[in-house]
C-alpha positions in Angstrom: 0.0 0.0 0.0 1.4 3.4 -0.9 1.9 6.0 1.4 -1.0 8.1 -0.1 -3.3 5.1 0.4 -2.5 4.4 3.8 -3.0 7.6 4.4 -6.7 7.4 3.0 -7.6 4.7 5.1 -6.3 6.4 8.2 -8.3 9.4 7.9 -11.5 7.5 6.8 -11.4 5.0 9.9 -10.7 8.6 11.7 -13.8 10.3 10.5 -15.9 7.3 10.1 -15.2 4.1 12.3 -16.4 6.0 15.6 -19.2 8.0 15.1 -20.8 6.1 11.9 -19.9 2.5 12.2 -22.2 1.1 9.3 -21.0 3.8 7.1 -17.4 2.7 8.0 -18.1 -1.4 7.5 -20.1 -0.3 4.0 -16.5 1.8 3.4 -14.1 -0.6 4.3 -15.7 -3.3 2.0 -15.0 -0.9 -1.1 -11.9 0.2 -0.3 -11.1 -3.3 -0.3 -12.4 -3.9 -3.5 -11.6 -0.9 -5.0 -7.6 -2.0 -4.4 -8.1 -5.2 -5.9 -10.1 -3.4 -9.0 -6.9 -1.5 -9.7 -5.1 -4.2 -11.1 -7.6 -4.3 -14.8 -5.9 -2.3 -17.1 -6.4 1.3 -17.9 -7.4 1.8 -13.8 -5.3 4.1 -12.0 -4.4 1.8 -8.8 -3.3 4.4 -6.3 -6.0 6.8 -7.2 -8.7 4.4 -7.4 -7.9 2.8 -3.9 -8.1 6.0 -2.2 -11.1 7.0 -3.7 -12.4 3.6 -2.6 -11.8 4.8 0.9 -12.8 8.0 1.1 -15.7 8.1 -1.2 -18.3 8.2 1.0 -15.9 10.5 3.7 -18.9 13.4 3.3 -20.7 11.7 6.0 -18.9 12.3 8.5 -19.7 15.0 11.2 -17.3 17.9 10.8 -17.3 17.6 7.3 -20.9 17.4 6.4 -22.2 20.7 5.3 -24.6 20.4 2.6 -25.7 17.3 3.4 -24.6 16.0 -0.3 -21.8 13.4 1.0 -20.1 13.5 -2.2 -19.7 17.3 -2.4 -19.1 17.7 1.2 -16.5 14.8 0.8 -14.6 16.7 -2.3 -14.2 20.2 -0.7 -13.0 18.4 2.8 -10.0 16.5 0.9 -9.2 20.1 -1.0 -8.7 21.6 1.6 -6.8 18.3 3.4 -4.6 18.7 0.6 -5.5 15.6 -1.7 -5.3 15.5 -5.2 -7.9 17.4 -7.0 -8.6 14.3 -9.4 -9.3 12.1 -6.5 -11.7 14.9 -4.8 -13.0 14.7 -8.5 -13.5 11.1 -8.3 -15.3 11.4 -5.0 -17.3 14.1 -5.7 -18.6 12.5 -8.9 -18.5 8.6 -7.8 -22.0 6.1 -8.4 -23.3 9.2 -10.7 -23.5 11.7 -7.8 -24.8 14.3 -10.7 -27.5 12.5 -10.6 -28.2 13.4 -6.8 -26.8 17.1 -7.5 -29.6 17.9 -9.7 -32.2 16.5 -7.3 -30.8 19.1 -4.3 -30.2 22.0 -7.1 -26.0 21.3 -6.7 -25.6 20.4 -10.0 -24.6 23.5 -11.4 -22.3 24.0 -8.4 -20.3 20.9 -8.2 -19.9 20.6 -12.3 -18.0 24.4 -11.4 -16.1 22.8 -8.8 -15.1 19.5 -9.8 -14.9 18.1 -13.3 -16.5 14.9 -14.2 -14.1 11.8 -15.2 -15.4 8.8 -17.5 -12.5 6.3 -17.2 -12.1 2.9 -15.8 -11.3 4.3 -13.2 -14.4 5.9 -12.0 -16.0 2.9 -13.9 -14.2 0.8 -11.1 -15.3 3.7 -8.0 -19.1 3.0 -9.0 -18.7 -1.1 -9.1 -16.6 -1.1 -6.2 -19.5 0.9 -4.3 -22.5 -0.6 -6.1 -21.8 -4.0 -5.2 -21.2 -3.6 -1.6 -23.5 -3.5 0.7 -24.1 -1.1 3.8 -22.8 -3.7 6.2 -20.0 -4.8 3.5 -21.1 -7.7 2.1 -21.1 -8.5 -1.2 -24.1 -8.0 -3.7 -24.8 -7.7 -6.8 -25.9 -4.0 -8.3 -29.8 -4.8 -8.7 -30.1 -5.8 -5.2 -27.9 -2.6 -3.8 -30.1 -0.6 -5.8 -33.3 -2.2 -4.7 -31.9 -2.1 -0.6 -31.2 1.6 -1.3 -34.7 2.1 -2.6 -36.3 0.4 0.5 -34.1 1.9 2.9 -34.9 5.4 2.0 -38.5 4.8 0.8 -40.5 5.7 -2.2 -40.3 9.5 -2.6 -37.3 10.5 -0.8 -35.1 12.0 -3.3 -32.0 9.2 -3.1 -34.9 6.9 -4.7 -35.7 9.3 -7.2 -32.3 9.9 -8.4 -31.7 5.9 -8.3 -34.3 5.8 -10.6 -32.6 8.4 -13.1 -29.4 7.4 -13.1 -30.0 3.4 -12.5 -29.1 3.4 -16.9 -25.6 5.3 -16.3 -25.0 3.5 -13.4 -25.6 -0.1 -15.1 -23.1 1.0 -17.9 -20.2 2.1 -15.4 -20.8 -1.5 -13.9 -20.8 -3.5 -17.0 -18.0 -2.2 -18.3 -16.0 -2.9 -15.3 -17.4 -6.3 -15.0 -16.3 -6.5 -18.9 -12.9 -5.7 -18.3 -12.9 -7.9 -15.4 -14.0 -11.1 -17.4 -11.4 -9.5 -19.8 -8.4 -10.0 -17.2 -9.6 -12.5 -14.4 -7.8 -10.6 -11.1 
């Protein structure tokens, strides 16, 4: 693990392992997989295990502001001195837009952090989209459809799930394409 990774994981268990423990199980699961998605080809390894940890750091009290995790989570590691493509990464991972436009952000964090359609934020949105919130393993259809019960019919995580479920499928598929492609 490189320094810049470890580092990652430190500060997520930090912000998350104490005052939201299911967040930090859910989180621990992709970071997990998220370092053994960066050996497919065209991933960026370092950058895509950090993101796996800290993707979903905008929970965490102290740093929620918004109440947009993935925004709150990209202006936190600005100003904690991460790499602006890895606040990218976060602040865009499982088609965050999506969300954005549901709590009028969109406009706000396209200006702040520009969106990146690589394997690597292919390999984010697997890596959080097949892992439960107690860190098991599942596929994407039954993450979606926990997500959906979990936050019930009209709250606005369900309507965005419902809007972006086509984008997310892709980023999956692709990932799971280059993963039949080069067995890890």
């Amino acid at each position: 693990m490189t320094d810049e990774v470890e580092r990652a994981v430190r500060i997520a268990e930090q912000q998350l392992a104490g005052p939201l423990p299911r967040r930090w199980r859910h989180v621990q699961s992709v970071g997990r997989k998220a370092q053994k998605l960066g050996l497919l080809p065209g991933v960026d390894r370092e950058v895509l295990a950090s993101a796996g940890w800290l993707h979903d750091i905008g929970y965490a009290p102290g740093i929620r502001t918004t109440g947009f995790h993935a925004l709150d989570g990209a202006r936190w590691l600005i100003r904690q001195g991460f790499d602006p493509r890895l606040a990218g990464l976060v602040a865009h991972h499982s088609c965050a837009l999506y969300e954005a436009e549901e709590r009028g952000l969109a406009d706000t964090l396209a200006a702040e952090f520009p969106y990146e359609e690589s394997p690597t934020s292919d390999a984010l949105a697997y890596a959080d989209m097949t892992t439960g919130p107690d860190g098991q393993d599942l596929q994407v259809e039954a993450r979606l459809a926990e997500i959906r019960e979990r936050y019930g019919p009209d709250h606005l995580v369900t309507r965005f799930w419902y809007r972006a479920e086509p984008a997310l499928m892709a980023s999956v598929r692709r990932t799971e394409a280059r993963m039949a492609a080069q067995p890890m």
